[in-house]
Backbone as numpy.savetxt, mean C-alpha at the origin, in Angstrom:
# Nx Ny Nz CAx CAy CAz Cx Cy Cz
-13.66 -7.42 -7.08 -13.67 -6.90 -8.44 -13.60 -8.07 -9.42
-14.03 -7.98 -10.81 -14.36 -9.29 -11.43 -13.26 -8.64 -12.52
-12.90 -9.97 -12.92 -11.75 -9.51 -13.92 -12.14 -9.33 -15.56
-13.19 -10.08 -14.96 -13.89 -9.97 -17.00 -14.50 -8.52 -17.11
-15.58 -8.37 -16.12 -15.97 -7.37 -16.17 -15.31 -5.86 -15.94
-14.76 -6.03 -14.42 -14.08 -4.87 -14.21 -12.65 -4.31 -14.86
-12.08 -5.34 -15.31 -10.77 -4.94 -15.69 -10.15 -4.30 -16.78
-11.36 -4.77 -18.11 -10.96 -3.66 -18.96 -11.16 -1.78 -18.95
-12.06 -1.66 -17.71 -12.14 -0.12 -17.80 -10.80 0.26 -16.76
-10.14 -0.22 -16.34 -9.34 0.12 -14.84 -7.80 0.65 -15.53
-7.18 1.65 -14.61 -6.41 2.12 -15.36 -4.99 1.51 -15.39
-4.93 1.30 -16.89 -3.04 0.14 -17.13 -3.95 -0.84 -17.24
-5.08 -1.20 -17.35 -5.82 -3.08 -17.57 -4.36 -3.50 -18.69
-3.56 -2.82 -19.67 -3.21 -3.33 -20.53 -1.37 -4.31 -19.87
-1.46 -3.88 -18.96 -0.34 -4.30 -17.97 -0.26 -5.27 -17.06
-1.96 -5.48 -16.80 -2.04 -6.61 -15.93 -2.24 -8.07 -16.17
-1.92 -8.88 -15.52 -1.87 -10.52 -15.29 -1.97 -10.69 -14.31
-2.65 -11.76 -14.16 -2.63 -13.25 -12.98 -1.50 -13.62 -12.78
-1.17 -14.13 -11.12 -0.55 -15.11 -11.06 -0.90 -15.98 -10.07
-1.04 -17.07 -9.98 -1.32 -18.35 -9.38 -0.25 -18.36 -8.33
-0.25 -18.22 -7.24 1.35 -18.33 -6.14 0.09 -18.84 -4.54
0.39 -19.90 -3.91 -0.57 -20.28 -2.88 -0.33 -19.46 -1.59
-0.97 -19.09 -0.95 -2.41 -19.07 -1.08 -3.36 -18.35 -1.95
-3.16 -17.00 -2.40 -3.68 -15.85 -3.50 -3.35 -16.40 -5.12
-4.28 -15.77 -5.68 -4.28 -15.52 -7.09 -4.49 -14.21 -7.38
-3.00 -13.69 -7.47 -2.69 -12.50 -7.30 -2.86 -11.60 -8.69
-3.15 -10.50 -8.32 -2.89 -9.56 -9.29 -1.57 -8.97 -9.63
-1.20 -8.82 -10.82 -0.03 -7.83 -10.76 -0.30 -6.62 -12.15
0.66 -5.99 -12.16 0.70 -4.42 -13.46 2.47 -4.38 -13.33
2.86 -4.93 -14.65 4.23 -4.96 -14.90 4.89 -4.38 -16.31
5.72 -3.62 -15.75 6.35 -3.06 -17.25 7.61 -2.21 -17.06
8.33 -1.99 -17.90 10.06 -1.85 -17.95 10.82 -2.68 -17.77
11.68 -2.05 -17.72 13.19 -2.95 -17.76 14.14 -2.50 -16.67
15.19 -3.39 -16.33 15.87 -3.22 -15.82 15.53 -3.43 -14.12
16.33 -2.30 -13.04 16.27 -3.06 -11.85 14.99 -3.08 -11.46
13.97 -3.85 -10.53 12.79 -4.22 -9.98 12.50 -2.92 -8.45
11.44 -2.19 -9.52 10.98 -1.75 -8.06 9.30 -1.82 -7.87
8.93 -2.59 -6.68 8.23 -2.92 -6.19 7.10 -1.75 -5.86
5.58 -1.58 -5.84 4.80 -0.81 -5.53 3.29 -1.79 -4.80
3.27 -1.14 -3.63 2.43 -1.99 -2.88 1.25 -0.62 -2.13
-0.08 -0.98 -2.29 -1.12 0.43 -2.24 -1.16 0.10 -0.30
-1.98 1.09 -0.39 -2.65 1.08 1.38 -3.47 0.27 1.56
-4.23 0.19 2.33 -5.14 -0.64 2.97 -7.00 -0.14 1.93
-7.30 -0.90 1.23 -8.79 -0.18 0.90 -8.42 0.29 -0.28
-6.93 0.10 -0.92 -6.46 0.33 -2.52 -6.30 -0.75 -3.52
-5.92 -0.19 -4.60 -5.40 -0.98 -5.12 -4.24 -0.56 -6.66
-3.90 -1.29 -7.30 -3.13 -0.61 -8.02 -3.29 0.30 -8.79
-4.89 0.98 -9.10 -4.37 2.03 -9.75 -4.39 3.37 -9.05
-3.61 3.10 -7.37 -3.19 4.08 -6.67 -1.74 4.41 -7.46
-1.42 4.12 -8.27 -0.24 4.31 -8.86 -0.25 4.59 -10.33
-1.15 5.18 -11.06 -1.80 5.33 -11.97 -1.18 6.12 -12.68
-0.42 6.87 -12.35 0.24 8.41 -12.51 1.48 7.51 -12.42
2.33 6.91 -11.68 3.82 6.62 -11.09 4.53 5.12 -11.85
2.95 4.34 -12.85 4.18 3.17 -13.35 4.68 3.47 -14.02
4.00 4.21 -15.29 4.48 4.33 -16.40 5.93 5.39 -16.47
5.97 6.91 -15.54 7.20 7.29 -15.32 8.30 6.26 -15.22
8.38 5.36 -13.96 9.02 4.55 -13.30 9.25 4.06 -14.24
8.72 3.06 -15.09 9.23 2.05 -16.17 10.15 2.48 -17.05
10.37 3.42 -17.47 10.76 4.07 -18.50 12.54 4.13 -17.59
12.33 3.39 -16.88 14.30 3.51 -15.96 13.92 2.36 -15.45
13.16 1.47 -15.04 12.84 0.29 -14.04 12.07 -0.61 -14.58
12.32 -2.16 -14.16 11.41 -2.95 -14.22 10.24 -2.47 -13.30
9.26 -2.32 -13.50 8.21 -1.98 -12.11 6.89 -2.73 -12.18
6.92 -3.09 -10.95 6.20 -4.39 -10.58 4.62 -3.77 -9.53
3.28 -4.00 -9.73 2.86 -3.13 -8.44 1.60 -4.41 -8.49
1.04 -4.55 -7.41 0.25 -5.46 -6.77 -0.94 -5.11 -6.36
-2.04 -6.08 -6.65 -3.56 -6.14 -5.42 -2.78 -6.59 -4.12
-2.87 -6.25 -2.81 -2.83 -6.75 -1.50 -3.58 -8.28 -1.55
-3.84 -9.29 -1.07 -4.78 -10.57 -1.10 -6.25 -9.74 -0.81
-7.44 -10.22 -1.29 -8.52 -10.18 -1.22 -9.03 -8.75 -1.72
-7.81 -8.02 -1.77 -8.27 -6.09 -2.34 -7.88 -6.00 -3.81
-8.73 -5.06 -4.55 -8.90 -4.87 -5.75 -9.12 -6.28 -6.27
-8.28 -6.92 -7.61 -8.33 -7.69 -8.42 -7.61 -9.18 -8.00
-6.91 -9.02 -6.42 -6.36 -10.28 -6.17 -7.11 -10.98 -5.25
-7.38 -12.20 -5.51 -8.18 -13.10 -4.57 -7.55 -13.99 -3.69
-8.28 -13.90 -2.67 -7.50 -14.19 -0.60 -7.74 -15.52 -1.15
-7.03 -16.65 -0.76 -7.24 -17.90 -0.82 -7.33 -18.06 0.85
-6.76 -17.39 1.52 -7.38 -17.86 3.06 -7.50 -16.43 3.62
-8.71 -16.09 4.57 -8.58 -14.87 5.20 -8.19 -14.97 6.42
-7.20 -15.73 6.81 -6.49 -15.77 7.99 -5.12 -15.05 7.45
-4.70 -15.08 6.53 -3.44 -14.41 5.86 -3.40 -12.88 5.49
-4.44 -11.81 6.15 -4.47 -10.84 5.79 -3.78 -9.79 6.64
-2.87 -10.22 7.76 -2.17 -9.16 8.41 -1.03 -8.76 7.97
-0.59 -7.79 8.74 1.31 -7.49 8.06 2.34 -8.80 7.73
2.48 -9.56 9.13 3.49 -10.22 8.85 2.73 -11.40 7.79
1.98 -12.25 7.70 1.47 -12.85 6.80 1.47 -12.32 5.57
1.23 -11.07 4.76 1.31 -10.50 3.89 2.43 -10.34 3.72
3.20 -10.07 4.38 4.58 -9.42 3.70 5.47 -10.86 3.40
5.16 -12.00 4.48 5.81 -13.93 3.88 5.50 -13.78 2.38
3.85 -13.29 2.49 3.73 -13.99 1.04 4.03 -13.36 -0.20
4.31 -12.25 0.13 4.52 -10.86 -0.68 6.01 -11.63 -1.52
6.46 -11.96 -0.14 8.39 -12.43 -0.04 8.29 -13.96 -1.35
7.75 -14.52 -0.79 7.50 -15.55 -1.35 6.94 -15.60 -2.96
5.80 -14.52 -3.14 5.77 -14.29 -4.79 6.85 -14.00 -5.33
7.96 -12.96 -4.58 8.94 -12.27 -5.34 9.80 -13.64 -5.69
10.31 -14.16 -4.98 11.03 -14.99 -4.87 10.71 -15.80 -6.24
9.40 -16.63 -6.04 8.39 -17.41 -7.36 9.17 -16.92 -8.52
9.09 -15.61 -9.26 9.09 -15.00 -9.64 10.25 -14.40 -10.57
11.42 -14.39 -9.20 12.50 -13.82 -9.71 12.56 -12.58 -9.25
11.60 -11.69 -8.82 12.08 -10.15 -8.50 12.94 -10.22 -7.21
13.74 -9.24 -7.83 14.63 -8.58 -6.15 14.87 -7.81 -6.31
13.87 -7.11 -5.57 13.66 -5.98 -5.48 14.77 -4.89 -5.26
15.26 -3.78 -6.15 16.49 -2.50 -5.69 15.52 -2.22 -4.53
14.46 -1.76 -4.76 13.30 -0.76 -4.12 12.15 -0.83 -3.93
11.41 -0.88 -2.74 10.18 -1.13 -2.71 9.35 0.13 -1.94
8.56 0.40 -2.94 7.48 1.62 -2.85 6.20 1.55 -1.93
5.81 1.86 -0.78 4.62 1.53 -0.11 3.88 2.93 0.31
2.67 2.36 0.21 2.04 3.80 0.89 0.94 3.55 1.98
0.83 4.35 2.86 0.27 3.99 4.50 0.32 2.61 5.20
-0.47 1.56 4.70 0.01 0.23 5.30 0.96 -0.47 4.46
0.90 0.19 3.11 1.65 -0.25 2.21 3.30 -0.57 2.79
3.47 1.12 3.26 4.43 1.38 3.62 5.51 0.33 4.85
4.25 0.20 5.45 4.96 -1.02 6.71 5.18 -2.12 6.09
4.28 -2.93 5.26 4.42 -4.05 4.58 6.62 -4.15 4.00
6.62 -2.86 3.26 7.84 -2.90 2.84 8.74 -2.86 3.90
9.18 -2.01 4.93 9.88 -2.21 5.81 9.89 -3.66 6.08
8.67 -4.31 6.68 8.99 -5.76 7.21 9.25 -6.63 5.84
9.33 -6.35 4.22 10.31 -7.18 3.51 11.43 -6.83 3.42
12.13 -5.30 4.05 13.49 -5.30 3.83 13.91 -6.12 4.90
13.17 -6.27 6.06 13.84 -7.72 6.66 13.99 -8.59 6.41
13.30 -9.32 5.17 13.17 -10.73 5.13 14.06 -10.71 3.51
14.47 -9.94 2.53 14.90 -10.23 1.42 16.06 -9.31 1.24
16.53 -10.07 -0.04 18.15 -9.52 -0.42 17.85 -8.79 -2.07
18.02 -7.95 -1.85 17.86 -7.00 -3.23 18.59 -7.15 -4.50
18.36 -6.90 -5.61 19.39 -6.98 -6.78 20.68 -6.80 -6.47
21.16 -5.99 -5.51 22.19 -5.32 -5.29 23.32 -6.26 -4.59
22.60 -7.50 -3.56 22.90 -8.38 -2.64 22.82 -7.55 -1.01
21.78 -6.42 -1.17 21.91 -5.81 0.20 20.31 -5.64 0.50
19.73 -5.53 1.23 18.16 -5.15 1.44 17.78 -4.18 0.12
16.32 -4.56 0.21 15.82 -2.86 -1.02 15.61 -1.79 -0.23
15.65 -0.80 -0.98 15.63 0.46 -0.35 14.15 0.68 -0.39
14.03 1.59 0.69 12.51 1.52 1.10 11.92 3.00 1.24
10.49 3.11 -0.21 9.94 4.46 0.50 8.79 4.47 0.93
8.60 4.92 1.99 7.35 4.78 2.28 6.68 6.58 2.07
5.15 6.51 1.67 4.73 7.61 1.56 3.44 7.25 2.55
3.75 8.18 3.62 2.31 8.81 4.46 2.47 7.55 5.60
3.47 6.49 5.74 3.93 5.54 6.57 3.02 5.49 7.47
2.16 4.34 7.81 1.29 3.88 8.62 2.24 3.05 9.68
2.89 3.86 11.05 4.03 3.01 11.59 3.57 3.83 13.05
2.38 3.76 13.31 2.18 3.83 14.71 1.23 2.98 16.01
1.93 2.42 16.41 0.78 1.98 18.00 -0.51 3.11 17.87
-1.84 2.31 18.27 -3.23 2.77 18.33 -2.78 3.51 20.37
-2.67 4.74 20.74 -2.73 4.98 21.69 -4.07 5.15 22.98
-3.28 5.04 24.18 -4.81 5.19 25.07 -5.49 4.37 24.64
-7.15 4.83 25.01 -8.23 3.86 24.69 -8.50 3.20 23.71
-7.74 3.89 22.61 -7.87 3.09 21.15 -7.20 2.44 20.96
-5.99 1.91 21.70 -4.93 1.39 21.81 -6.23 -0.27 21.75
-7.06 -0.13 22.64 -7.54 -1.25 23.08 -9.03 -1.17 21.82
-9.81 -0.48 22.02 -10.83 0.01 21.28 -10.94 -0.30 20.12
-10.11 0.35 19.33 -10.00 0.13 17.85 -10.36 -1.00 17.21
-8.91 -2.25 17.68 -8.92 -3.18 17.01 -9.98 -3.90 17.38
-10.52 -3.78 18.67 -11.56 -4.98 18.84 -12.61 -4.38 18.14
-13.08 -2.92 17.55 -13.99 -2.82 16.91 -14.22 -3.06 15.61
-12.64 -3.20 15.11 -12.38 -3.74 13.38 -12.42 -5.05 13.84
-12.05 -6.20 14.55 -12.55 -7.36 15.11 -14.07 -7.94 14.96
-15.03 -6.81 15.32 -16.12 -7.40 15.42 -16.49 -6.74 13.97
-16.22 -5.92 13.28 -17.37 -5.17 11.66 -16.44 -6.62 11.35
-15.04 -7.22 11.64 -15.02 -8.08 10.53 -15.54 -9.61 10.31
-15.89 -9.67 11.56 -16.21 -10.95 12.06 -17.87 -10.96 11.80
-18.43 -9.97 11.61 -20.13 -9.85 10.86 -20.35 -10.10 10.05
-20.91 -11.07 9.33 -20.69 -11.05 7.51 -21.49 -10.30 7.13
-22.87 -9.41 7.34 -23.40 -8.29 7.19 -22.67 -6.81 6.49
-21.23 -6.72 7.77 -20.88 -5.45 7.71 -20.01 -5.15 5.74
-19.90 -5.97 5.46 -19.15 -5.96 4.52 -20.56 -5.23 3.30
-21.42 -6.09 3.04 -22.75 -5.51 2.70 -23.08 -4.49 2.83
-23.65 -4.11 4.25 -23.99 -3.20 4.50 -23.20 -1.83 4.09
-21.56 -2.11 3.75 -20.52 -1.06 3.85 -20.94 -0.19 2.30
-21.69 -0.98 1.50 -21.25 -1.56 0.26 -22.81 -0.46 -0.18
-23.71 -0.72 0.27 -25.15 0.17 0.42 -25.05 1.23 0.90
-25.81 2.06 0.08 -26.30 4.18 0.51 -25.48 4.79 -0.29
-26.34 5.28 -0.93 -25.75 6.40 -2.06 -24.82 6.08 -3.18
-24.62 7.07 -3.89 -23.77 6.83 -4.91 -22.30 6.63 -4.55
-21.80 5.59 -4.94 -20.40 5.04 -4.16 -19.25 6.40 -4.69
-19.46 6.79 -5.63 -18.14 7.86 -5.57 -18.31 8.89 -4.28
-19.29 9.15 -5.09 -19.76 10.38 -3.52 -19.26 9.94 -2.35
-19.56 8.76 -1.80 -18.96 8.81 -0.66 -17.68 8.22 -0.38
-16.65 8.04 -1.47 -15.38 8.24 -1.94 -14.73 9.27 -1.81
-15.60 9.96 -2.10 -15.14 11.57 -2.21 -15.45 11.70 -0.92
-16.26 11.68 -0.19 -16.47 12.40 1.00 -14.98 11.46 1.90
-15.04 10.32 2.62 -13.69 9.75 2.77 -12.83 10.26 2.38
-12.03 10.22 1.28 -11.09 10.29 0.33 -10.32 12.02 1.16
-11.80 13.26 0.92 -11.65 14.23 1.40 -11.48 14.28 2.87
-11.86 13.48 3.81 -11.19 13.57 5.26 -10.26 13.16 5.57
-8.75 12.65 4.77 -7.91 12.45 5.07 -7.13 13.56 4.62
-7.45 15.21 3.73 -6.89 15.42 3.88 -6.33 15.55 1.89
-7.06 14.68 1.41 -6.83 14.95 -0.03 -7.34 14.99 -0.93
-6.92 15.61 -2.22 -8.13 16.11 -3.43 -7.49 15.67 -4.22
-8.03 14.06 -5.32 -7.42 13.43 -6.18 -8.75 13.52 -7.57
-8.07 13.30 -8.28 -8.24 13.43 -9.84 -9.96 12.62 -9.79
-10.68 13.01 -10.72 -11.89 12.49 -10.75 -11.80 10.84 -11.22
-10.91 10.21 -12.15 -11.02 9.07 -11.70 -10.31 8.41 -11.13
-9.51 8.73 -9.90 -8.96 8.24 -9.02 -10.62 8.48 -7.96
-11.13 9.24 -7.88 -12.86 9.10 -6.94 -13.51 7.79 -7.47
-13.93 8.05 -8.74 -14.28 6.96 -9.52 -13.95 5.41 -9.34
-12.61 5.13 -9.15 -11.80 3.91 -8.58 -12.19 3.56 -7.57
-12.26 4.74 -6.45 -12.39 4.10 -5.29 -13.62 3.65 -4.54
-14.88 4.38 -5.71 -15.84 3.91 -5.61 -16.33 3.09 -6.00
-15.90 2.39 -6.99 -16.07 1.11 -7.42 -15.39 -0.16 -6.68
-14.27 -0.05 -6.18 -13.65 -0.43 -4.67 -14.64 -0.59 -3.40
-14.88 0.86 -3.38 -15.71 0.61 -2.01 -17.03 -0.17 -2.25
-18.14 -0.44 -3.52 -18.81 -0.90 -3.70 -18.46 -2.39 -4.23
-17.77 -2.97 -4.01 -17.07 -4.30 -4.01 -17.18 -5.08 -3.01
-17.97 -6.15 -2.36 -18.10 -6.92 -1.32 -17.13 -7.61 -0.92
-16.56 -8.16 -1.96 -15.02 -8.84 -1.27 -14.45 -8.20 -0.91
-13.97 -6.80 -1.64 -12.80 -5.89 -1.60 -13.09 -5.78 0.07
-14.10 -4.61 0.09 -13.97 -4.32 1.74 -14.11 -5.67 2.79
-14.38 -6.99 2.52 -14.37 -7.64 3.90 -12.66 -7.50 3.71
-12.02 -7.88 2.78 -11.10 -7.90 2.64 -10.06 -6.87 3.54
-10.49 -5.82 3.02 -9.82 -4.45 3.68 -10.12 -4.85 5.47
-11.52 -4.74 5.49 -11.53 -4.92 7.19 -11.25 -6.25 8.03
-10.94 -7.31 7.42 -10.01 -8.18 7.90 -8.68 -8.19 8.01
-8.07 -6.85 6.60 -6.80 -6.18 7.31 -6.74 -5.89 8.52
-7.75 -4.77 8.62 -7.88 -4.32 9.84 -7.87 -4.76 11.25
-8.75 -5.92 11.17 -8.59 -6.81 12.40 -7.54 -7.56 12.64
-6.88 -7.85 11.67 -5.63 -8.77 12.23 -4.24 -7.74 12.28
-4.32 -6.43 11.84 -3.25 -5.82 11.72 -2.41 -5.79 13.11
-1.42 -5.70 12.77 -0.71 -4.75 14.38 0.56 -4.94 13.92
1.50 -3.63 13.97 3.05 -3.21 13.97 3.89 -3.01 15.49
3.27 -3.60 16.16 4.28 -3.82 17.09 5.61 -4.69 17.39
5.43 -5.70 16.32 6.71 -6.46 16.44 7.19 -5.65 15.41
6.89 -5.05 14.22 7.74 -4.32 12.99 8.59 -3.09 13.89
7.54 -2.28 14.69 8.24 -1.00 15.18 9.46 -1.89 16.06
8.99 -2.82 16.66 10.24 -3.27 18.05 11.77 -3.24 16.86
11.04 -4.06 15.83 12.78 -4.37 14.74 13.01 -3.01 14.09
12.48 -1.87 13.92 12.90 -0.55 13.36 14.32 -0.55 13.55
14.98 -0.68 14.80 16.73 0.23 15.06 17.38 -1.06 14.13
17.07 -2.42 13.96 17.99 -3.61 13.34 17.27 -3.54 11.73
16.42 -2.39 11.31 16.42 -2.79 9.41 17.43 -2.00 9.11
18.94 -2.39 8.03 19.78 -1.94 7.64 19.16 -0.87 6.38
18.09 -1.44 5.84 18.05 -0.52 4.60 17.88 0.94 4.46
18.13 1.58 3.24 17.94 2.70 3.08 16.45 2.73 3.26
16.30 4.50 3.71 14.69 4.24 3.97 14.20 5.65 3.78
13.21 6.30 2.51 13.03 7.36 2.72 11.61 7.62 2.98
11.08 8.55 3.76 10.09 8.76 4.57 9.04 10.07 3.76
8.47 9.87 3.11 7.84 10.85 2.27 6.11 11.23 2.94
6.35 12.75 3.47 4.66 12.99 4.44 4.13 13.87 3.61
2.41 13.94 3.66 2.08 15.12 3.84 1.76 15.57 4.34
1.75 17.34 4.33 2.09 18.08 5.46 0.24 17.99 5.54
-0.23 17.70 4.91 -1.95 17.99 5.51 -2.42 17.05 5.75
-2.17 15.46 5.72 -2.63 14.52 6.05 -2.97 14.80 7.39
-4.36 14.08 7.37 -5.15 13.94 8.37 -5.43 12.69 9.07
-4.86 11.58 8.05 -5.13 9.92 8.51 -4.38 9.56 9.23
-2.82 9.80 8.89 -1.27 9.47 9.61 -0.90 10.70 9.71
-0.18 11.02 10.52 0.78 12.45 10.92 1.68 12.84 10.85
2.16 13.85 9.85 3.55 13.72 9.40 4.50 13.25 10.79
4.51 13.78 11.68 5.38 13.06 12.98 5.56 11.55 13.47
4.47 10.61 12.54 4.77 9.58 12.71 6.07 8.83 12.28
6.54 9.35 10.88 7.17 9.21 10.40 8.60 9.69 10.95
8.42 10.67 11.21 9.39 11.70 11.87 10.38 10.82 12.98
8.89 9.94 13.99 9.82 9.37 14.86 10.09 7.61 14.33
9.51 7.59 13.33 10.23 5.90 12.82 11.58 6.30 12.48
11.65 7.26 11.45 13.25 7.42 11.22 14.01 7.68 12.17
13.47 8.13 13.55 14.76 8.75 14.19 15.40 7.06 14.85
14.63 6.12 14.68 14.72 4.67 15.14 15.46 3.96 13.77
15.05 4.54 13.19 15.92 3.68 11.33 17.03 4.25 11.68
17.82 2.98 11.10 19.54 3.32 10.66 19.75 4.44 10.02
18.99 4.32 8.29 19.43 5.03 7.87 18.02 5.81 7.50
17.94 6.65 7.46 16.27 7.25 7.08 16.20 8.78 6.85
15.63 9.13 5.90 15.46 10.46 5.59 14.08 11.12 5.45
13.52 12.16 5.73 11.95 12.38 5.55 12.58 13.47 5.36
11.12 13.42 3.68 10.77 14.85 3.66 9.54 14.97 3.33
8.73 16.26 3.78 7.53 16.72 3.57 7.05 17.20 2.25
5.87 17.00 1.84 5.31 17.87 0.75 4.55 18.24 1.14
4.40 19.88 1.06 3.68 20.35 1.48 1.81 20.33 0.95
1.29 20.68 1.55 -0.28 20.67 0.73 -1.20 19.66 0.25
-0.30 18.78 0.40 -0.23 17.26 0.02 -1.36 16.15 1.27
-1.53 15.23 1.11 -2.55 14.60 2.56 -2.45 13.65 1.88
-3.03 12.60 2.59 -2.70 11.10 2.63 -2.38 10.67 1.79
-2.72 10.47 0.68 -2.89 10.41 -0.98 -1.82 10.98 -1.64
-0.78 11.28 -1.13 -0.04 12.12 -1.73 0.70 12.28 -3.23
0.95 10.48 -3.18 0.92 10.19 -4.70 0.28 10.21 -5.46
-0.82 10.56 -5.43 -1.88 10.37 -5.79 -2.44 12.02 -6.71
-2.25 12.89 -5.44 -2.92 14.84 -5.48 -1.28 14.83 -6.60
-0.26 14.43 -6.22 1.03 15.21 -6.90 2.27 14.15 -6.88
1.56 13.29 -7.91 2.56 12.35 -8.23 3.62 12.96 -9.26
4.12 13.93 -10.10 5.24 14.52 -10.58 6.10 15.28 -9.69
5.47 15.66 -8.16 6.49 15.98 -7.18 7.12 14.68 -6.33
6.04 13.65 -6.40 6.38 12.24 -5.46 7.62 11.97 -6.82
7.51 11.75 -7.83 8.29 11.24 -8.44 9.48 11.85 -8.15
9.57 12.76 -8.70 10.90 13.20 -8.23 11.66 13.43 -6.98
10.97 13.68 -6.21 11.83 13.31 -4.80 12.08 11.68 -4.86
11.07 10.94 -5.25 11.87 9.35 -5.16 13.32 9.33 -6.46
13.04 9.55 -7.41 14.18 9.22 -8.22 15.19 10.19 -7.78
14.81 11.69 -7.38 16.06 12.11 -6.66 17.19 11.23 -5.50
16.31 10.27 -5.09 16.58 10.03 -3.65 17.25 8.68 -3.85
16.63 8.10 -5.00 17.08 6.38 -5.61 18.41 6.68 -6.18
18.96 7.91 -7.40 20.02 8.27 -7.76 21.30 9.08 -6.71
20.57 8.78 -5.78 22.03 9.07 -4.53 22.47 8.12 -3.29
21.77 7.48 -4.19 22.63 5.73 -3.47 24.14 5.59 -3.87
């Protein structure tokens, strides 16, 4: 995404800045006061997956929300740095730059793991880990054949320099935003389609995204699940089709402390279809600390 061009139509452009932190030249969308809570999108997002949720949030919080490296508006300075634990060092490492410490950090599908593996690595405003929500939590081993399958097939679309192109060509990019968007399971606002088609028609964005893909893996995050102390709330929907509400189901029963609850009707996107119900179960859930 180009910042001259793309950024004044994108939603909150009036919130965002650069920041220079090595390796990325990161994006951020910052506004309020007070304690720091963190918002980090899925895999193939970007911040105005939260489009609906800063401006509530601010209005009680400093709130801080991010491009991933190489997705939306932040640029990868190396694409060897695009997996969990690499992302989440550097994630650690902006905050740090920075000054945030984080009460709370907000993630959604890969988002979601990203935060867990910084309540390992940082100390919150509070002097205790941030509390962690994840919505639609991307926290499972690829099973059986896909166990093996998968990644070597996000391995090779990423290792093509074609596939990124090619991803990028046929049809009108919302449309097939919408068509995606709708097999996970959710029905979001016309320009939240709009966003993501301009996303998906982005050549960096997606090598970007599918070099997530290839380097991803939560198997050392799930092994540390029973040793993260933080609070942790587990937010599904009940129609998601991408992740399963039961994924979640069994990370918490491995978290210390962890709570899930469902919204119903809701699918991957959940913040997204019914961010005035996401809100409030999170600030319900932040005010009973």
């Amino acid at each position: 995404m180009h910042w001259t061009r793309d950024l004044p139509t994108w939603p909150l452009h009036d919130l965002s800045r650069r920041i220079r932190h090595r390796p990325h030249d990161w994006h951020v969308q910052e506004g309020g006061a007070g304690d720091t809570i963190l918002l980090i999108h899925g895999a193939g997002g970007s911040t105005h997956s939260w489009r609906d949720m800063i401006l509530p949030l601010a209005e009680e919080f400093h709130v801080v929300a991010l491009d991933l490296p190489g997705q939306g508006f932040t640029r990868a300075g190396t694409r060897r740095r695009l997996g969990l634990p690499a992302m989440a060092e550097d994630i650690h490492a902006l905050c740090d730059a920075q000054g945030w410490a984080p009460r709370a950090i907000i993630g959604h599908s890969a988002g979601a793991a990203i935060a867990l593996d910084l309540a390992r690595r940082m100390t919150g405003s509070e002097g205790r880990p941030p509390d962690v929500i994840g919505i639609n939590a991307a926290l499972d081993r690829f099973q059986g054949v896909a166990g093996w399958l998968f990644p070597v097939l996000a391995k090779v679309l990423a290792l093509n320099p074609l596939t990124a192109t090619l991803f990028t060509f046929g049809g009108d990019p919302t449309t097939r935003a919408r068509r995606l968007i709708r097999g996970t399971g959710s029905e979001i606002d016309a320009r939240g389609f709009t966003c993501y088609g301009r996303l998906f028609s982005d050549r960096a964005h997606v090598d970007a995204t599918l070099q997530m893909m290839a380097q991803w893996d939560v198997t050392r995050l799930l092994d540390h699940l029973p040793d993260i102390t933080a609070r942790c709330l587990l937010l599904t929907g009940a129609a998601d089709s991408a992740v399963a509400p039961d994924v979640s189901a069994r990370a918490a029963a491995r978290l210390a402390r962890a709570e899930v609850i469902c919204m119903e009707g809701a699918g991957h996107l959940a913040h997204e279809e019914a961010p005035e119900a996401a809100l409030a179960h999170i600030r319900r859930w932040l005010s009973s600390a």
